[in-house]
C-alpha positions in Angstrom: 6.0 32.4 5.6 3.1 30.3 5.5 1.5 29.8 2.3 -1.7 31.6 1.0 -3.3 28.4 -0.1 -2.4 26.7 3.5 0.7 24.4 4.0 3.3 25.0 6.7 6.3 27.2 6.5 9.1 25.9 4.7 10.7 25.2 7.9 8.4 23.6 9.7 7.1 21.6 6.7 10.6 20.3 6.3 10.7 18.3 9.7 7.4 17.7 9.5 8.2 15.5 6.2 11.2 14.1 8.3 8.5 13.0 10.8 6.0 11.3 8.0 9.3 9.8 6.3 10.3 8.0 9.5 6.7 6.6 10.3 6.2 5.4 6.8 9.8 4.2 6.3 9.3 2.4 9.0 5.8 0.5 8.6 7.3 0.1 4.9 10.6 -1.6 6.3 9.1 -3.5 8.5 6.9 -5.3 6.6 9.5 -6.2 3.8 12.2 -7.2 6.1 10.0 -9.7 8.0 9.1 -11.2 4.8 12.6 -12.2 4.3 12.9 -13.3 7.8 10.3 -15.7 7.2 12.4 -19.3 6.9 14.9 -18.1 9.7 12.3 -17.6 12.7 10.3 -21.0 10.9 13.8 -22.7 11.7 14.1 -21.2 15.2 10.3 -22.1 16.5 10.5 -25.3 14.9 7.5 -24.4 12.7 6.0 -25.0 9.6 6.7 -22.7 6.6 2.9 -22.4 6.2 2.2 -21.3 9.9 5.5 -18.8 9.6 3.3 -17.3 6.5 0.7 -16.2 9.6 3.4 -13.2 10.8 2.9 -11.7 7.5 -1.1 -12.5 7.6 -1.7 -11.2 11.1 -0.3 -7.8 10.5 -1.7 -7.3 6.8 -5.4 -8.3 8.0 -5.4 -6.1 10.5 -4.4 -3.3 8.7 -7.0 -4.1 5.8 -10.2 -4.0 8.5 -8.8 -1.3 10.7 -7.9 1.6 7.5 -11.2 2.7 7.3 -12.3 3.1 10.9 -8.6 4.8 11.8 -9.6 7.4 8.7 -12.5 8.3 9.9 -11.4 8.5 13.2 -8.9 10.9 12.6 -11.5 13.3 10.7 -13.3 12.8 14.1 -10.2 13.5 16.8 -7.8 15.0 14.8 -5.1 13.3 12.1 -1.8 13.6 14.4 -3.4 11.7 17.3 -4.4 8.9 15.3 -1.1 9.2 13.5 1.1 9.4 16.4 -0.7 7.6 18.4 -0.1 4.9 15.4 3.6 5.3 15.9 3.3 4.6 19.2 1.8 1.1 19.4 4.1 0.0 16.2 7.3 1.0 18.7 5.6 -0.8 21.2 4.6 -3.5 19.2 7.8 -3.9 17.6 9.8 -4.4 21.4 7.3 -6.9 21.7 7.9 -8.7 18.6 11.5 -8.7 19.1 11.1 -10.0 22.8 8.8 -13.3 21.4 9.8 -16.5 21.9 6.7 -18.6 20.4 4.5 -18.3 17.5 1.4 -16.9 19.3 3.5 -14.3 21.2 4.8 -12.7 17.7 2.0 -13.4 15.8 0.2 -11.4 19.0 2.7 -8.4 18.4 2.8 -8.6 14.6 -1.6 -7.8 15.0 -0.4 -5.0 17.1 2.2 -4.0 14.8 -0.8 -4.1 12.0 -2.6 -2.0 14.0 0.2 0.9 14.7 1.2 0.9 10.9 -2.7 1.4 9.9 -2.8 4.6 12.3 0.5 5.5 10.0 -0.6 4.5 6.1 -4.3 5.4 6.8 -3.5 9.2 7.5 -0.7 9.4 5.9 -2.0 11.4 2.9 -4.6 14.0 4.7 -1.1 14.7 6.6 0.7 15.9 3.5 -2.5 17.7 2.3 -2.2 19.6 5.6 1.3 20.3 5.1 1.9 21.3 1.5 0.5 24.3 -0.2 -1.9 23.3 -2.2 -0.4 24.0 -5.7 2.7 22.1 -4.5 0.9 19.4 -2.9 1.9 16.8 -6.0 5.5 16.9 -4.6 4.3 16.1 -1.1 2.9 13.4 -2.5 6.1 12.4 -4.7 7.9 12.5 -1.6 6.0 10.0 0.1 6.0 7.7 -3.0 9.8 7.9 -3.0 10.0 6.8 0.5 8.1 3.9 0.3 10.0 2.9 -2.9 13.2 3.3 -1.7 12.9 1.8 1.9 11.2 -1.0 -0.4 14.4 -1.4 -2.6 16.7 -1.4 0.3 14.5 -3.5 2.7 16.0 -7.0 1.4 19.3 -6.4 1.2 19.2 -4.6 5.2 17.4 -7.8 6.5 19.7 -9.8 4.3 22.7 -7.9 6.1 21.2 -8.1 9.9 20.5 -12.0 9.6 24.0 -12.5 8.7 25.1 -10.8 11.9 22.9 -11.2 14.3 18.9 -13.0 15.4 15.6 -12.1 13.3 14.8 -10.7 17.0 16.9 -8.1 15.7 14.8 -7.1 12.7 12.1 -5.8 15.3 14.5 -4.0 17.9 15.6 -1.7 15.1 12.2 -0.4 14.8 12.4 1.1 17.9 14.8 3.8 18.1 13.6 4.7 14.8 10.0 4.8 16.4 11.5 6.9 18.9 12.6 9.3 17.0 9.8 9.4 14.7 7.1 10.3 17.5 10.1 13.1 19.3 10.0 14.2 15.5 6.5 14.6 14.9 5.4 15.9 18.5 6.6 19.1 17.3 6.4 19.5 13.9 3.4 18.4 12.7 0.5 20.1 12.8 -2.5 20.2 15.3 -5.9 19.3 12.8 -9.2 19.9 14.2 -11.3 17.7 14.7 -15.5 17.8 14.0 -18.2 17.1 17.0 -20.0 14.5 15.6 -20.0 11.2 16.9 -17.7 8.1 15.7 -20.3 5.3 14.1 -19.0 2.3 15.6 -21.6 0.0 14.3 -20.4 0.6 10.7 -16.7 0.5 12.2 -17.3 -2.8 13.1 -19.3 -4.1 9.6 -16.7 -2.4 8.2 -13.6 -4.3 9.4 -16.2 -7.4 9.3 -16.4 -7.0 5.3 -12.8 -6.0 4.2 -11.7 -8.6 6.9 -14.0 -11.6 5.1 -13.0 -10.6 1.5 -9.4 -10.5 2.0 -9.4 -13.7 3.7 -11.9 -15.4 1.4 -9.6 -14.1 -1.4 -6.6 -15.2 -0.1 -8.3 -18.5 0.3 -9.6 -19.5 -3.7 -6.2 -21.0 -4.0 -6.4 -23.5 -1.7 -7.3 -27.1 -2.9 -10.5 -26.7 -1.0 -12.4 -23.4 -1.8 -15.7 -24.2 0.2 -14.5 -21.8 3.3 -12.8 -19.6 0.8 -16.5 -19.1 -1.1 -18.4 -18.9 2.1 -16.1 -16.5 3.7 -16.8 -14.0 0.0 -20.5 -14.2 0.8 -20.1 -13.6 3.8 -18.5 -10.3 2.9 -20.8 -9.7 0.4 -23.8 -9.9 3.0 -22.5 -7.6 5.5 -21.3 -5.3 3.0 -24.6 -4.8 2.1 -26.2 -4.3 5.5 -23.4 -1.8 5.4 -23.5 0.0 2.5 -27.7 0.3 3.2 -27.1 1.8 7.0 -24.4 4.5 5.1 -25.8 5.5 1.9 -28.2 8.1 4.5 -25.9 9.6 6.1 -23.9 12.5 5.2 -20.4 11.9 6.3 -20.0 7.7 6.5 -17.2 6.3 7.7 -17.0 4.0 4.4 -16.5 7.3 2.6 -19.5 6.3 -0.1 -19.6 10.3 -0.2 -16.3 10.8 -1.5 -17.0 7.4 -4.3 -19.8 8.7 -5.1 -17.6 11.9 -6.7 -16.7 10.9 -10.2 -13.2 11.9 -10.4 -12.5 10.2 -6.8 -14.6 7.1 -8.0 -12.3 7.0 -11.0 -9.0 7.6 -9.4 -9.9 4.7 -6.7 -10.8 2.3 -9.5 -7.7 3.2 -11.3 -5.4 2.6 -8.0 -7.5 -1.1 -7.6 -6.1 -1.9 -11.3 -2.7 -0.3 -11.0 -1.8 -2.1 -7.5 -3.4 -5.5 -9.1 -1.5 -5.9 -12.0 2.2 -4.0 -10.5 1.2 -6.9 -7.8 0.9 -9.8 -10.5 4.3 -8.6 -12.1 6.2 -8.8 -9.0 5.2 -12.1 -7.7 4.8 -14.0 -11.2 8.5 -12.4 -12.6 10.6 -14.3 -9.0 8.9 -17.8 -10.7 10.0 -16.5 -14.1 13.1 -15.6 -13.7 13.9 -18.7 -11.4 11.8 -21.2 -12.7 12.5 -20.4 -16.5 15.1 -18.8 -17.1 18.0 -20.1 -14.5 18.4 -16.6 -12.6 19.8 -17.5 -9.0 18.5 -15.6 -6.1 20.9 -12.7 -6.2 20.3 -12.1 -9.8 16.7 -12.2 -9.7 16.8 -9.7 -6.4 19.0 -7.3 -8.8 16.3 -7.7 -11.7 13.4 -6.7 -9.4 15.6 -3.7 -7.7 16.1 -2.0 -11.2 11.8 -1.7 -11.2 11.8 -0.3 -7.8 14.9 2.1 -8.9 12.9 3.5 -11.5 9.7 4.1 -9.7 12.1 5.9 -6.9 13.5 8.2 -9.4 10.3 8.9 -11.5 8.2 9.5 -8.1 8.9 13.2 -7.5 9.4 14.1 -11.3 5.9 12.9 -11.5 5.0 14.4 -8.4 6.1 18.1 -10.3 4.1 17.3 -13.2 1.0 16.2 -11.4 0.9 20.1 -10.0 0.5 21.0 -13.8 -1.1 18.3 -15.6 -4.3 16.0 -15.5 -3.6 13.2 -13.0 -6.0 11.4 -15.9 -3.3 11.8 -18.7 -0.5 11.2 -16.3 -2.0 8.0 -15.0 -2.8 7.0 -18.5 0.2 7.3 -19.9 2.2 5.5 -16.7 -0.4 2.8 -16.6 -0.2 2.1 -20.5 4.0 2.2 -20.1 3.7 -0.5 -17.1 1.4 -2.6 -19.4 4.2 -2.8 -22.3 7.0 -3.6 -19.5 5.1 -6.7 -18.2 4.3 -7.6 -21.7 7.5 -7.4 -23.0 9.0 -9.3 -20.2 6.5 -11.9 -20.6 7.7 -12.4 -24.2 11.2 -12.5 -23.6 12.4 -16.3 -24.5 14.5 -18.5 -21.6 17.7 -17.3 -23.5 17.6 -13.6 -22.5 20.2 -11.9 -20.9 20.0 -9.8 -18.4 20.2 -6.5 -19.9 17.0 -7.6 -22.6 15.0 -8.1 -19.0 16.2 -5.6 -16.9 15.3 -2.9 -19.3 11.8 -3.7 -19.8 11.6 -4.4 -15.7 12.7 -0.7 -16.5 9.6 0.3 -18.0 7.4 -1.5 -15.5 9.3 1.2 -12.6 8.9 4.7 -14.5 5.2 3.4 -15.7 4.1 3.2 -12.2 6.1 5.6 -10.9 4.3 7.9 -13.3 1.0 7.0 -12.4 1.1 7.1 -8.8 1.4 10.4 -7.4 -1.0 11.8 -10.1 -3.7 9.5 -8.8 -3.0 10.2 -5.1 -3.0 13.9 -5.0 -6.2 13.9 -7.2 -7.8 11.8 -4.8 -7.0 14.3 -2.1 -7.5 17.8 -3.7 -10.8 16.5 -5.0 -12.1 15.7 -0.8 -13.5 18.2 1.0 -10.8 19.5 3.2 -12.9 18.3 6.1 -12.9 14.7 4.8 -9.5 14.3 4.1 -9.6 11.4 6.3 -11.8 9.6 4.3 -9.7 10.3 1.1 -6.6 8.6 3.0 -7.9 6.0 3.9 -9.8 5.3 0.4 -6.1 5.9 -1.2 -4.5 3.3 1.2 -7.4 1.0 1.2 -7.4 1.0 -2.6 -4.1 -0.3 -2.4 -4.2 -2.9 -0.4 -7.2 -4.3 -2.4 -5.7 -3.8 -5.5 -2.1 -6.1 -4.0 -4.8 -8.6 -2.8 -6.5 -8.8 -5.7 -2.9 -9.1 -7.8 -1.8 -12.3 -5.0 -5.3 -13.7 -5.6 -5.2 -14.0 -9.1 -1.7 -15.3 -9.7 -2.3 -17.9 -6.8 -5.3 -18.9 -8.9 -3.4 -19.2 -12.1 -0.4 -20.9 -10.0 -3.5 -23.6 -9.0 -5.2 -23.8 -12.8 -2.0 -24.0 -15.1 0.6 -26.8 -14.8 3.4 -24.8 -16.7 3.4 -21.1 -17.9 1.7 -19.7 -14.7 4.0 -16.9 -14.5 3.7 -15.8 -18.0 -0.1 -15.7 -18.2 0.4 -13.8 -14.8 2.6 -10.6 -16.6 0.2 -11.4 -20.1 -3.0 -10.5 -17.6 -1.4 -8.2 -15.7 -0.3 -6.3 -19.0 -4.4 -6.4 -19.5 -5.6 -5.1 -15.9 -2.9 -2.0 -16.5 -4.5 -1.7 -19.8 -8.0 -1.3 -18.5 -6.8 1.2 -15.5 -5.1 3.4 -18.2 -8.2 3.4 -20.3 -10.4 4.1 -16.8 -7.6 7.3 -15.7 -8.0 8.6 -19.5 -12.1 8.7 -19.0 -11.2 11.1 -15.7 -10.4 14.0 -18.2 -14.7 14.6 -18.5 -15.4 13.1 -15.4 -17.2 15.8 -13.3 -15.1 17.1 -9.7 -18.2 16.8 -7.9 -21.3 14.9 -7.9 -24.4 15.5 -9.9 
């Protein structure tokens, strides 16, 4: 029966998970896999490696300026339209990728493909808060976590396996079917959310994807040899986001959810999922470089290396997600955050000579530290919204992350740029120090207040 304290019945809320796990695998997937694809389609068009890098771009800035708006939408409409709806144009999106035969055309579907998966990741959370009781809701949330680990440790070694038998058209079609299934899925189990009757702001909507859109793009571009466009593209963000913080700071439910910041223990948690995603970011590009570069691992190896982190942040996802039902997400988060620090410290002191077991144990380390943190810091995000702004809260939690990767990218491609040798070292010695910092901000959420003052 259904739940006193909401949720679906158990099985209802079983299929409903099945639908949410195919979405997010999916989006998840996709985005791995075409990473990998990236030489093989730059061979096939007959482009340049740096314009191949633009199928990545295209559906990562898209997502970054279109979270927010697709958040607040959904507290406007309803989550499951946004969220199928999402599913939806990925499919689409995803035929049309794997029908392309020129840069523009895929580059064209990979922005629609964006667009689909932030429907999906911006919603994805309010949907497990409407789901899962609330006194169980941390293992909805480990759930998701173990998804998106696991589809991201198997990702490489399924695009590795369709290239070898077929085109990188291929890598698209699959998403498809999957798609399919994923909206069939979800048109019956999940749940119907109300929507509210006020209207959707679509000046802010558009400063909005204006601001995130110039910052990641000026961040992205300090490591160029020319940061002149790079610095004007930052104050460019910095100038909307001000016009845009001023228009939302008076009203009373803004689609950048200042509302929800504004609450200390969300404030904190968002903060803390900036730092986290930074420095796990900084590890995993820096340690490729590393382990290459420095220390003579072929590809193979060094794709076994970075599976074992992923492995341990799959199976510490829903044993944190149990524990963050009974304990503070701030001593959770501390504790996972402070663990992830040692990992990319210790690996960063390990000499050329090491074998594989002395790094894969502290890469070890790295997976059940974040593991650990992660779900904590989600569902307390979530429980501390108004239920009636659980929009918001998603897309603050997915938004959060994607700063915090951009941010990670930024600053190793800056240290890449300044340092002649030891780039990737000084990346895990300062990523060691941002996880620091976020486990000292998630400890200060033990007297942080659950509402504002």
């Amino acid at each position: 029966m259904n739940d006193s304290e909401g949720g679906l019945p158990t099985p209802r809320r079983h299929w409903a998970m099945l639908a949410l796990s195919l979405s997010i695998g999916l989006a998840v997937l996709d985005g791995a896999v075409a990473t990998v694809a990236l030489p093989v389609i730059a061979r096939d068009m007959q482009i340049s490696d740096a314009a191949s890098i633009w199928i990545v771009n295209a559906s990562q800035l898209v997502m970054m300026v279109t979270l927010m708006p697709l958040a607040a939408l959904g507290d406007r409409i309803g989550y499951r339209r946004i969220y199928q709806t999402g599913v939806v144009v990925f499919s689409l999106a995803s035929l049309g990728a794997a029908l392309s035969q020129t840069l523009p055309e895929l580059i064209a579907a990979r922005m629609l493909q964006g667009l689909g998966a932030s429907g999906i990741m911006s919603l994805n959370a309010a949907m497990v808060r409407v789901i899962w009781p609330h006194r169980q809701l941390g293992r909805g949330m480990g759930v998701m976590v173990l998804i998106v680990t696991s589809t991201s440790t198997a990702a490489p070694a399924i695009g590795s396996l369709i290239l070898g038998v077929a085109s990188w058209h291929w890598l698209f079609a699959m998403n498809v079917p999957l798609g399919i299934a994923a909206t069939v899925v979800g048109a019956f189990a999940l749940p119907a959310t109300p929507g509210s009757d006020r209207t959707f702001d679509w000046r802010s909507a558009v400063l909005t994807a204006a601001t995130f859109g110039l910052l990641v793009v000026g961040l992205r571009g300090l490591g160029a040899d020319d940061v002149r466009p790079a610095l004007a593209e930052l104050a460019g963000a910095l100038a909307v986001g001000v016009v845009l913080v001023r228009r939302e700071l008076g009203m009373r439910t803004p689609l950048l959810p200042l509302d929800l910041i504004r609450i200390p223990i969300i404030g904190l948690s968002a903060l803390t999922a900036i730092m986290s995603f930074s420095a796990q970011t900084m590890g995993l590009i820096a340690l490729p470089f590393l382990l290459q570069g420095t220390m003579g691992r072929t590809t193979v190896e060094t794709g076994l290396l970075l599976t074992v982190w992923a492995l341990a942040t799959t199976v510490m996802a829903p044993v944190a997600g149990r524990l963050a039902d009974r304990y503070p997400a701030g001593v959770l988060g501390g504790i996972g955050l402070a663990v992830m620090g040692c990992g990319l410290l210790l690996i960063g002191l390990q000499p050329p000579t090491a074998s594989n077991f002395d790094l894969a144990w502290p890469l070890a380390v790295c997976g059940v530290g974040f593991g650990f943190y992660q779900t904590p810091n989600n569902r307390t995000i979530m429980t501390s919204a108004p239920l009636e702004r659980s929009g918001g809260a998603a897309g603050l939690v997915a938004s959060a992350r994607v700063l915090g990767q951009t941010l990670g990218s930024t600053s190793v491609a800056l240290m890449f740029h300044s340092f002649s040798t030891g780039a990737p070292r000084m990346a895990l010695f300062v990523g060691a120090c941002v996880a620091a910092v976020g486990s000292g901000i998630s400890l200060t959420r033990l007297r942080a207040p659950a509402t504002t003052s």
